[in-house]
N, C-alpha and C positions, 0 to 999 in steps of 0.2 A: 241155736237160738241167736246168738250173736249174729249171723251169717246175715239170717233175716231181717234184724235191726239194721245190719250196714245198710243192706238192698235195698230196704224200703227209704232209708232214710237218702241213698243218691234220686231216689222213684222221684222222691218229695222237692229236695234241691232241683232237678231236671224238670216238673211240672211247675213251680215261683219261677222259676227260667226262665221259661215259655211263657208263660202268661207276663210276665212282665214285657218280655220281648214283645209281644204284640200291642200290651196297651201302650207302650210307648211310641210304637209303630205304626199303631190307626192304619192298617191295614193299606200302609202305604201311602194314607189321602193327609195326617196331620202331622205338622212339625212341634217339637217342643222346644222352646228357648227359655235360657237363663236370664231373666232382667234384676234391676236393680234400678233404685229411684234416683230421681233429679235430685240435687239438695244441696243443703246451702253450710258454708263453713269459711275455713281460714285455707287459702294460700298461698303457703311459702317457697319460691325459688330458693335453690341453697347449690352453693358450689360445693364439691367434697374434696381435701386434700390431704396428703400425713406430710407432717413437717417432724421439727425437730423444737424441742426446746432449749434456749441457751440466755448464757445472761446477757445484758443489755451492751457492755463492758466486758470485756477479758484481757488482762492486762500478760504478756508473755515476760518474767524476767529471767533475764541471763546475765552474762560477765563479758567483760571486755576484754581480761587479760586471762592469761592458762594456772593452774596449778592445784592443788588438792585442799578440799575442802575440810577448816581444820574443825570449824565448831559448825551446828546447824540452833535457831535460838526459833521456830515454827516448824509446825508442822500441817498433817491436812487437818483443814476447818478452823484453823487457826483464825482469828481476827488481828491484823493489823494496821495500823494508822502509819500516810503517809510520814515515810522517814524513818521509819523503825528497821530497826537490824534485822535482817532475814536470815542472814549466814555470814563466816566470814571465810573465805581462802588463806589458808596458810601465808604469812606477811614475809617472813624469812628473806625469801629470795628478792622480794622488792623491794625490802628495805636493803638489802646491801646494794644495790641497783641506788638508793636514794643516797646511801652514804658515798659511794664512789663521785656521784652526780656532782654534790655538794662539795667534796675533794676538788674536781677539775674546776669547778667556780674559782676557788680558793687559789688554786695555782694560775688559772688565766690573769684574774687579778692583780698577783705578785707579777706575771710578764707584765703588766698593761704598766703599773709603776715603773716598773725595770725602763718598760721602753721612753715612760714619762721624763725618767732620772739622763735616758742616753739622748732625750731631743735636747735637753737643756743644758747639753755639754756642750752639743752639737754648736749652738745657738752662739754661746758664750767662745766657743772657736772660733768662730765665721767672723764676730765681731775684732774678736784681738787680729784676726788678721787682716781684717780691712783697715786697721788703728796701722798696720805694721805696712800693709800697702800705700797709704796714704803718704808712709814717709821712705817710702821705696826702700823699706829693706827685707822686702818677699816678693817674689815673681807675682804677673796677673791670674798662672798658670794655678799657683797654689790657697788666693785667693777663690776663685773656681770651683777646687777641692772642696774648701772646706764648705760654699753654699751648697754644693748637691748633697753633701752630709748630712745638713741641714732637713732637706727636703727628703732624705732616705730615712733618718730619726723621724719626724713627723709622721710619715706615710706609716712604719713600723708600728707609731704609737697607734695609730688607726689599727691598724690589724689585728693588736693586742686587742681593742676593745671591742671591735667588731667579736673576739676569740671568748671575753668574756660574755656576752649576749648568747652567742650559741649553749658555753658552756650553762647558763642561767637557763635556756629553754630547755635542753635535755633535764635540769633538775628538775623542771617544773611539769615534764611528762612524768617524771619518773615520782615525783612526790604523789601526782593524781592517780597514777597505775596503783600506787601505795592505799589510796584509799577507794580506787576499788576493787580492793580485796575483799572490803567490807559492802557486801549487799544490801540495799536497804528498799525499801519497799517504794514504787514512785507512787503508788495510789491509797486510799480506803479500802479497805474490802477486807476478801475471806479466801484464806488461801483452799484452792482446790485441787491441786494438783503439784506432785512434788518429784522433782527426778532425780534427784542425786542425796548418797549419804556422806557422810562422816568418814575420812579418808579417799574418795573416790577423787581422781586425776580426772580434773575439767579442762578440754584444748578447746582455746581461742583462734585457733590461725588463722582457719579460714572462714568459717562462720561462726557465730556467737550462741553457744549452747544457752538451752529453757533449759532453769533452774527449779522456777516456780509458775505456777498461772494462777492470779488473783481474778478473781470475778468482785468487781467494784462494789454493787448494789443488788443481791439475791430478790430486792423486796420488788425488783422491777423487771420482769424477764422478756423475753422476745420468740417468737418460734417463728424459724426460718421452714415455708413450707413451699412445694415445686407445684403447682397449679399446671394443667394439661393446657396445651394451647387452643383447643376449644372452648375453652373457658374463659382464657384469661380477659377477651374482652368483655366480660360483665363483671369484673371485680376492680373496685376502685378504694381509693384511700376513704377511710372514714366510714365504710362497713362494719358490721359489726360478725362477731366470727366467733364461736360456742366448740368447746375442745374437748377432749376426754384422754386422761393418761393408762396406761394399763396399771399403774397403783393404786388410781381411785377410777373405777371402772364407771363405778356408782356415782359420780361427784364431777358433775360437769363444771367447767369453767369458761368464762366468756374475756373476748379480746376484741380488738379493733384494728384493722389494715392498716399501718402504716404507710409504706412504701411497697410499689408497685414494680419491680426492678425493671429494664427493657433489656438487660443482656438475656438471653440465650442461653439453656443451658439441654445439649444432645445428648440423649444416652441410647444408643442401639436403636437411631434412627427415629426417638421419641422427642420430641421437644417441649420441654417445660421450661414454667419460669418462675423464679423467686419472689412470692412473698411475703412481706415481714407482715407480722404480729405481737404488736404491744402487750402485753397481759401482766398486771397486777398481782403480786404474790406476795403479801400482808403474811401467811401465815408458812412461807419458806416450804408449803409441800411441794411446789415443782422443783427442781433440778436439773441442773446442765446434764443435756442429754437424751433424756427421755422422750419418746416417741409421739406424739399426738394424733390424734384422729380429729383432723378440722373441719366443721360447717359452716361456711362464707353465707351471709344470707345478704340474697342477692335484691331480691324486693317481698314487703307481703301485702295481703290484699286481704283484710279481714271480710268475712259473710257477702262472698260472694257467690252466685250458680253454680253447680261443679258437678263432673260427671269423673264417674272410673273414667282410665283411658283404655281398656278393655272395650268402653264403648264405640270409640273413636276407630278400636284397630278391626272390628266386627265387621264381616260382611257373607251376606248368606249365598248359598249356591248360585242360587239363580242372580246375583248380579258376576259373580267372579267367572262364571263359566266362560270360554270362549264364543262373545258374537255373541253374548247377553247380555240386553240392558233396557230396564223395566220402563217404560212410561213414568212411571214417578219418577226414576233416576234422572231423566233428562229434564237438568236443570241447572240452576249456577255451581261450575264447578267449585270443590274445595270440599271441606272437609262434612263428612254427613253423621248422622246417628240413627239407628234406625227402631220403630216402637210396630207395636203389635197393633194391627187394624184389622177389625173383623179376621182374627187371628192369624193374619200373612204381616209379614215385615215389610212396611212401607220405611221409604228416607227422609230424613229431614236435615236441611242444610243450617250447620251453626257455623259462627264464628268464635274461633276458639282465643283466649289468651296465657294466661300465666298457669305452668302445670309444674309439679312438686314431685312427677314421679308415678305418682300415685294418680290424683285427680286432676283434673283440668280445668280450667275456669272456660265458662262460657259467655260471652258477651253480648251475644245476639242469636239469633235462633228458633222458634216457633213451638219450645219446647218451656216446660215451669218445672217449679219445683213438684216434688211428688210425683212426678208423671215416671213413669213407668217405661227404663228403655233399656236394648239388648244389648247384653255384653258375650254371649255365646251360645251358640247349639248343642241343645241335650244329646238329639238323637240322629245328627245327619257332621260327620267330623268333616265334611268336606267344606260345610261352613268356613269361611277365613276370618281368624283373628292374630294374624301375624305378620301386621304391617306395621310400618314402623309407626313408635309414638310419636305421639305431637310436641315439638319444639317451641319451648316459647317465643310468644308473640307479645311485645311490650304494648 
């Protein structure tokens, strides 16, 4: 019994088959097409790009000199006001660095008087023996003497003080190294990001290690996004640009183009280029970091003509064939659409402008709204609808 149910039931599938097969076939004489109406709406160009969100500010601090970090006074999400203690490096060895500094001042010093006491000896020699030459009872030889004395005490006293200035600048590195032990923060903000603990040895040698990264002001963000170089000449400053994070999938948010950068940026023989986006964040859900899916909108054009672009990329057997082309078709070339007359596909030439993707704006063309026109072939695949879409045309 079953056997018979299969059978009759493929008999039944195989006779709908066929008979549809034929009325869609019209026994070879009629074609069936897909249409869709003329009609009127909103089109918006839009560039697409994924960027990055970051904040507007990111402040990197580091240290100037080396040593182990003795206390940490933030941490991440911290708030701090410029000048505030962020951490401090172990002082120990800087300070003895400052006491020693402060020592040689102390003793330059003592030579600078030393040399003071030995010009003024000098001085008061030279004199008694010019008193003693004057009544020739000393050669002119020993006169002589004692002026170069004179002028070797002086120059001496010079070198002393010259000795205490250096020893004054070495204290005066070593007092500042002294204080930055103590980290402090140069900006406002929130700390974000933290790379060292509490005993960890920080080396200054050759570059200056990140301690911390403040991000200034969360309430103002930016998203840095790579725009394709087919694009980038319709995107200008003062645009406006609608984003979506994958934390709020649901919950769009809108920004405005900044800057339009002109450097170059290659990756694997692609070239993009950077640009900025202003965006507003009152309520601190965006985050350094996070990914954006951006729409630049480039122009719009409320209730205007618009056609699928299905229409535009349509074209039936009989014009695509080789060495076919209809009497209608000869006409001005560009861009055509084609509508059902006394049920054959005749062409009609528009001129097209601003397209979303989807629809097309039509600007001119002997077609209205409502009217009725083809976007593909039910029953003949050789139809062409796989030309390229239409490009805007401002």
């Amino acid at each position: 019994m079953k056997k018979k149910i299969i059978i009759l039931s493929i008999i039944t599938v195989v006779i709908i088959a066929t008979g549809l097969f034929f009325y869609l076939r019209g026994n070879g004489n009629s074609m069936a097409y897909k249409t869709e109406q003329v009609s009127r709406g909103e089109i918006k160009s839009i560039v697409t790009a994924t960027g990055t969100v970051n904040a507007v500010t990111t402040v990197s601090v580091g240290t100037q000199i080396s040593g182990t970090i003795k206390t940490l006074f933030v941490d991440y999400n911290s708030q701090v006001k410029k000048g505030q203690l962020l951490a401090q490096i172990d002082p120990s060895t800087v300070q003895a660095q400052v006491d020693q500094a402060r020592a040689n001042v102390w003793s330059a010093k003592a030579n600078m008087e030393k040399a003071a006491v030995a010009t003024l000896d000098a001085r008061r020699t030279y004199q008694r023996s010019k008193e003693l030459f004057d009544q020739n009872f000393i050669a002119k030889s020993d006169l002589d003497t004692a002026e170069t004395n004179v002028h070797s005490a002086e120059a001496q006293q010079k070198v002393t003080q010259a000795q205490v200035g250096q020893a004054q600048a070495a204290l005066k590195i070593a007092e500042t190294n002294l204080q930055h032990t103590n980290i402090l923060s140069p900006v406002n903000g929130i700390v974000i990001s933290r790379s060292v603990d509490v005993g960890q040895t920080v080396a200054a040698s050759f570059q200056t290690p990140t301690l911390f990264s403040i991000a200034q002001d969360l309430t103002k963000m930016q998203i840095n996004t790579s725009v394709d170089e087919a694009d980038i000449g319709m995107v200008q400053s003062g645009q406006v640009a609608s984003f979506t994070v994958d934390a709020y999938p649901e919950t769009p948010f809108t920004g405005k183009v900044s800057v339009v950068r002109n450097a170059p940026i290659t990756v694997s023989n692609v070239v993009t280029y950077d640009v900025i986006i202003n965006v507003d964040n009152p309520q601190l859900k965006l985050k350094p970091g996070m990914t954006a899916n951006v729409s630049i909108t480039i122009e719009i054009r409320p209730d205007v003509l618009r056609i699928p672009n299905a229409a535009l990329r349509f074209r039936p057997a009989s014009a695509t064939a080789p060495g076919a082309r209809t009497g209608d078709e000869r006409g001005v070339p560009g861009p055509k659409v084609w509508i059902l007359e006394k049920g054959k596909p005749k062409p009609v030439n528009v001129t097209i402008g601003l397209s979303d993707g989807s629809f097309t704006e039509i600007s001119d063309g002997e077609i209205a709204e409502g009217q009725e026109i083809i976007t593909d072939s039910l029953n003949n695949k050789k139809d062409s609808s796989s030309a390229r879409p239409p490009r805007f045309m401002p």
